[in-house]
Each structure stands twice: as structure tokens, then as C-alpha cells.
Backbone as JSON Lines, residues from 0, in Angstrom:
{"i":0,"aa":"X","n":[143.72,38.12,116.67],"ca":[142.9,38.02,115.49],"c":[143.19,36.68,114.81]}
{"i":1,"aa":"X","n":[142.33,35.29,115.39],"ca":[142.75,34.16,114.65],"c":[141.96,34.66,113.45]}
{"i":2,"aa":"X","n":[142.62,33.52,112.27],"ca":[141.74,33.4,111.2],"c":[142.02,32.07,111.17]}
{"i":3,"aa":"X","n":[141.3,31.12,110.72],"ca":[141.47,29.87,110.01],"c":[142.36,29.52,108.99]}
{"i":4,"aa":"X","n":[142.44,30.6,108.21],"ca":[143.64,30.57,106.83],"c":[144.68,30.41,107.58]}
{"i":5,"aa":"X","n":[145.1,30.72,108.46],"ca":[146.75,30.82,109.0],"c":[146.73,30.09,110.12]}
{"i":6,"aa":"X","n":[145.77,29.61,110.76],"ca":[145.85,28.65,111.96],"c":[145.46,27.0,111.62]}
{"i":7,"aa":"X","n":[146.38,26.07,111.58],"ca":[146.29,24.76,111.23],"c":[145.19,23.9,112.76]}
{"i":8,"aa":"X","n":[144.79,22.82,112.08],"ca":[144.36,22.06,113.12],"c":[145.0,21.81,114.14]}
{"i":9,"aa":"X","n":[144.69,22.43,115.82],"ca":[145.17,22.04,116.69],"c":[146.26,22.74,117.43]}
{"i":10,"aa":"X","n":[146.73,23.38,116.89],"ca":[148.1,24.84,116.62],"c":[147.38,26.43,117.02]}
{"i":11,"aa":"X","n":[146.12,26.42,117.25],"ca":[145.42,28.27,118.26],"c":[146.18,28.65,118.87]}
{"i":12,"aa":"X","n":[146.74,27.84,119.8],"ca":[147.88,28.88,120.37],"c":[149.32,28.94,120.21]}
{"i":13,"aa":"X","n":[149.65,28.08,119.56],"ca":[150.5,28.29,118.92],"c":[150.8,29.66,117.88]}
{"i":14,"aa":"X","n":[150.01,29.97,116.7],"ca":[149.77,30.83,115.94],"c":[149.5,32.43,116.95]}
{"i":15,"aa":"X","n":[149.02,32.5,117.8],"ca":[148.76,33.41,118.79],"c":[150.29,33.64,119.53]}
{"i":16,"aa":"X","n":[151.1,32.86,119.52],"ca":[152.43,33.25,120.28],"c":[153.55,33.58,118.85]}
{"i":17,"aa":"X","n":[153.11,33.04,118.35],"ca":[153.91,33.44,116.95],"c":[153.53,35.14,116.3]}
{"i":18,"aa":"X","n":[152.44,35.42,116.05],"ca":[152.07,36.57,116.13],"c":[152.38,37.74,117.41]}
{"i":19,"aa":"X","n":[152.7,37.31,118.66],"ca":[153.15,38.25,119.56],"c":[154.05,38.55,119.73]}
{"i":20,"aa":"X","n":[155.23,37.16,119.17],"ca":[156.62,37.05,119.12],"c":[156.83,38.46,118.05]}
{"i":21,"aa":"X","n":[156.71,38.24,117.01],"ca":[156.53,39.0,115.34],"c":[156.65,40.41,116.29]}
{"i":22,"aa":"X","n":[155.48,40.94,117.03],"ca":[154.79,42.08,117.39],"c":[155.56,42.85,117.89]}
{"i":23,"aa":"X","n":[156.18,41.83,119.64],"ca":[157.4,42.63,120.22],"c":[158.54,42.95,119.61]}
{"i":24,"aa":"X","n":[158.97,42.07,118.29],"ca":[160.26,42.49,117.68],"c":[159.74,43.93,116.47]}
{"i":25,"aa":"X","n":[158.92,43.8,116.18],"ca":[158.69,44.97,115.11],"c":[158.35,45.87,116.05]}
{"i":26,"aa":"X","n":[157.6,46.25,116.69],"ca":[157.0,46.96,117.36],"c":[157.58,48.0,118.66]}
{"i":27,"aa":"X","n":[158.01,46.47,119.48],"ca":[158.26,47.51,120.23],"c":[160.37,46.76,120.37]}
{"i":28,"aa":"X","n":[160.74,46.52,119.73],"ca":[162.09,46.28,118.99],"c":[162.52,45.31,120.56]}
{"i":29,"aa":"X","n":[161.83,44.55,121.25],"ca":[162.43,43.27,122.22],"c":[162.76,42.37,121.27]}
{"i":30,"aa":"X","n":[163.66,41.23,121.22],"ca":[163.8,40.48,120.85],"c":[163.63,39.3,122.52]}
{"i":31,"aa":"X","n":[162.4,38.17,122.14],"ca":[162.11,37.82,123.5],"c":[163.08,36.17,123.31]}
{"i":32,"aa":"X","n":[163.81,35.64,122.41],"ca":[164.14,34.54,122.43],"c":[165.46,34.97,122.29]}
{"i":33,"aa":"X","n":[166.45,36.11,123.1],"ca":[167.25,36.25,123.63],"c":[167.26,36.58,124.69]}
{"i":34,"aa":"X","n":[167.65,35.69,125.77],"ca":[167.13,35.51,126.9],"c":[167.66,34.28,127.29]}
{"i":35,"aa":"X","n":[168.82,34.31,128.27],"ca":[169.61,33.87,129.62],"c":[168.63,32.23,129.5]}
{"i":36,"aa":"X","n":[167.77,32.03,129.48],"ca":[167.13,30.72,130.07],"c":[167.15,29.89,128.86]}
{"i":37,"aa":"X","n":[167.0,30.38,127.45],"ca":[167.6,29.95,126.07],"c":[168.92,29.11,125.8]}
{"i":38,"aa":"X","n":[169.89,29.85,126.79],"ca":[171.16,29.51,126.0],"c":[171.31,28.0,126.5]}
{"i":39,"aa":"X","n":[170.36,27.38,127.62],"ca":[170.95,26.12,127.6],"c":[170.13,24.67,127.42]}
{"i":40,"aa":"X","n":[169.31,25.44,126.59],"ca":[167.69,24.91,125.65],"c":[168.51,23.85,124.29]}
């Protein structure tokens, strides 16, 4: 569900991975930026 209010110029998908990030941690309680391929980011 983009809206324009919350999506800056150029940033669509950006705002779309930010919202899914949000989703799996409330939702269904993953935390996806803990994760083995992170730690040497």
C-alpha cells in the first residue's frame, strides 16, 4: 500500500521493504536483520 505521504522521491522500494521489515517483526515475531550474513556487513 504505497502512499505518496510516506514515500519520498525515488525511495518505492525502499519504503516497501521497510514496511515488510516492520510486518515480519510485529507480526509474525522474525527478526530478519539477525542473520549470519549481517555480522560481517
Amino acid at each position: 500500500m504505497q502512499r505518496d505521504w510516506w514515500t519520498f522521491d525515488g525511495t518505492g522500494e525502499v519504503t516497501v521493504n521497510i514496511f515488510t521489515l516492520h510486518a515480519m517483526n510485529i507480526i509474525c515475531h522474525i527478526q530478519p536483520w539477525i542473520h549470519p550474513w549481517l555480522d560481517e556487513q
